[in-house]
N, C-alpha and C positions, 0 to 999 in steps of 0.2 A: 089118315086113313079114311075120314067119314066122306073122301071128297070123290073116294072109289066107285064106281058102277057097279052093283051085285049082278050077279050071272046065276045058271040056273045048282050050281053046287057052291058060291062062294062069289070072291069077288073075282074078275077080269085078272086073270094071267100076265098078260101083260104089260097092266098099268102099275101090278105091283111087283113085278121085275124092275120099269123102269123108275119107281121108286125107291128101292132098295138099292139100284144103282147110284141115283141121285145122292142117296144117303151115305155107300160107301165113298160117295167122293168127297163129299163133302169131310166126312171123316179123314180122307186121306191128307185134303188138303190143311182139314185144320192140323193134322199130326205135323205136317211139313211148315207149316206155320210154325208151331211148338217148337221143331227141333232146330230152325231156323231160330226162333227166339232163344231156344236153348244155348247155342252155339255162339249170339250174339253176347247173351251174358254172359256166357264164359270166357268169351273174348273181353269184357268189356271187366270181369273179376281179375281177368288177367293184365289189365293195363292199371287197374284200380291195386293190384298187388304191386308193380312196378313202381308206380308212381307213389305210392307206400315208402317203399325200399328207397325213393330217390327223395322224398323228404326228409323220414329218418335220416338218410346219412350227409343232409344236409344241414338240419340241425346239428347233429353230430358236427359236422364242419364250425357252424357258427359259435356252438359251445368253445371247440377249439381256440378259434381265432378270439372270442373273449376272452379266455385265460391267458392266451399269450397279452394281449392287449393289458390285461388288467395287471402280468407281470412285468412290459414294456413300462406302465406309470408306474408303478413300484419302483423299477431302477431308473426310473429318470425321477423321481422324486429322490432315492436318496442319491444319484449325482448332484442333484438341487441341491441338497442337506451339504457335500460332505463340498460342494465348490464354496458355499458361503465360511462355513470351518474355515476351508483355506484362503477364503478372501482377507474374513478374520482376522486370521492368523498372517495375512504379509501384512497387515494393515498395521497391527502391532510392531512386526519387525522392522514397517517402515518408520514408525513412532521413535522404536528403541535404537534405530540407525539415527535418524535424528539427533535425537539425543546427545547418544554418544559423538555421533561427529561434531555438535555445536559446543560440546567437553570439550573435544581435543581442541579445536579449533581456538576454545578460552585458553583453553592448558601452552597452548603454541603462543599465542599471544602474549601472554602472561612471560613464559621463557623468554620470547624476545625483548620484551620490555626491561627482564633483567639483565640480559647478556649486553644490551645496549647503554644498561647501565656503567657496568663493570666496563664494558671497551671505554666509554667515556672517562671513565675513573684512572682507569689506566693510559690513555690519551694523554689524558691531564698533568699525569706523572711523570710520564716518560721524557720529558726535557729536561725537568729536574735531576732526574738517574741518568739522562745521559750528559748532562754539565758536570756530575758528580764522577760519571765515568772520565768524562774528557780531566776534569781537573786532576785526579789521579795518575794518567797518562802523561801526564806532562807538555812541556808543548806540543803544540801541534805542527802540522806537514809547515813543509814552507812554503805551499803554496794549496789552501784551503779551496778554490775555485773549480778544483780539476775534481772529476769523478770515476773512478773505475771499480767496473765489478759487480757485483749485488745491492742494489741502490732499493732505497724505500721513500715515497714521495708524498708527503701529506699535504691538499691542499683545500681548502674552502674561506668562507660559504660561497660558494657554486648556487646559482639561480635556479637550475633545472638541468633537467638531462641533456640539452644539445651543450648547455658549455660545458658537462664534465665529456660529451663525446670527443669535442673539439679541443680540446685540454690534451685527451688523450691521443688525438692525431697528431697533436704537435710533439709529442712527446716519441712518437713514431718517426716522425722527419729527423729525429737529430739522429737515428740511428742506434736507437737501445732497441733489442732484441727481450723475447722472456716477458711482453709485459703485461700484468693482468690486476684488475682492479680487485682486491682484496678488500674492501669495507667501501660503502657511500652507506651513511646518515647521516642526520641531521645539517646536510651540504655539504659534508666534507669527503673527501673521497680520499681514500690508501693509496696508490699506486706499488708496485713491484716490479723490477727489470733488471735488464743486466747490461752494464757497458763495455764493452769489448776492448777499447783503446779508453785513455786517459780524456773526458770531455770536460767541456767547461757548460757546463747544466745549465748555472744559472743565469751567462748571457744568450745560448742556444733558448731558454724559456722565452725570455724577455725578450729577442727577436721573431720566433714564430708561433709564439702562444697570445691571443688577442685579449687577455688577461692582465690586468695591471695586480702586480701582489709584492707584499713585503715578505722579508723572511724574519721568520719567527728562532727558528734552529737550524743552526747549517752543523754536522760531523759529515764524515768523509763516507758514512755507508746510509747515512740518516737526513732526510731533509724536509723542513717545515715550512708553507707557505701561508700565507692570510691572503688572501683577493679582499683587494681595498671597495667597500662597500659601496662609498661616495663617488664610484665612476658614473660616466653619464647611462644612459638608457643603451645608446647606440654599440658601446663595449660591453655591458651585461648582455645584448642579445646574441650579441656575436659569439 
């Protein structure tokens, strides 16, 4: 006001109209200023609420996703726990499998060693019980060579598997049916068959078995051979 012109009742009329004008504009503008700011911060409370709301409920989330997490290791800890238990636990039953089967396995062993006992024992015997049978019977056929029927053919020592195979083909050539090897140990081998007509065994042997052997026991259902030990190389392979 002191920048005013005095006049003859006051100041100039119209410099302080155009001051007052000056001033409500100013006023005006700074209001619109104001409500301009106003409205920014409220925009800006309002994004500052939002983005509020969108952390919260993403913490929210992560809280989430930890507890599942944390009860994800839980149960994969005790699958850990309860897979070792079970590993454990076959480990043993592979132990006590063991075991048991290396038992049986002695326990089988053991049985065979006696059963192989006894067949030999009984082996041993049975020429005796059957000279003893024969001697009871009184004479015999009138002609001991011939075989028919139910035959039982004991022969060794046999070298190996290919002579008892080949033993046993010859034994197919003469024409017995039924036949099946009932004991091979210690080189001797059982045989079993059946003769349909009256054969003569022991030169049907002796010409298509490559076997040189004595006979031990001849009955007419019963027959014992020896394979003479001292043949050469070339008839043991064969």
């Amino acid at each position: 006001m002191g920048g005013f012109k005095r006049a003859l009742f006051g100041y100039r009329r119209a410099e302080v109209e155009d001051a007052i004008s000056i001033r409500d504009a100013r006023i005006l503008g700074l209001e619109l200023n104001g409500d301009a700011a106003r409205a920014a911060l409220s925009e800006l409370e309002t994004e500052t609420t939002s983005l509020t709301g969108m952390v919260l409920e993403r913490e929210r989330e992560i809280r989430c996703l930890n507890e599942r997490l944390r009860e994800a290791n839980e149960c994969h800890d005790r699958s850990i726990a309860s897979l070792d238990a079970i590993t454990s636990r076959l480990e043993e039953v592979e132990a006590q499998a063991r075991g048991q089967a290396t038992r049986i396995r002695m326990k089988a062993l053991r049985e065979a060693v006696e059963v192989s006992k006894k067949v030999k024992e009984l082996t041993e015997i049975e020429p005796a019980l059957q000279a003893e049978a024969d001697a009871g019977q009184g004479p015999a056929a009138d002609d001991e060579s011939l075989y028919e029927g139910k035959v039982k053919l004991e022969i060794g020592p046999l070298g190996d598997f290919s002579q008892l195979v080949g033993f046993e083909d010859a034994v197919g050539q003469i024409g017995a049916s039924e036949i099946k090897v009932d004991r091979f140990s210690e080189g001797r081998a059982t045989f079993s068959m059946r003769l349909d007509e009256p054969t003569d065994l022991l030169s049907e042997l002796e010409e298509l078995s490559a076997l040189d052997f004595k006979v031990r026991h001849n009955a007419p259902d019963n027959l014992i051979l020896d394979v003479d030990e001292e043949q050469g190389p070339e008839q043991r392979a064969a």
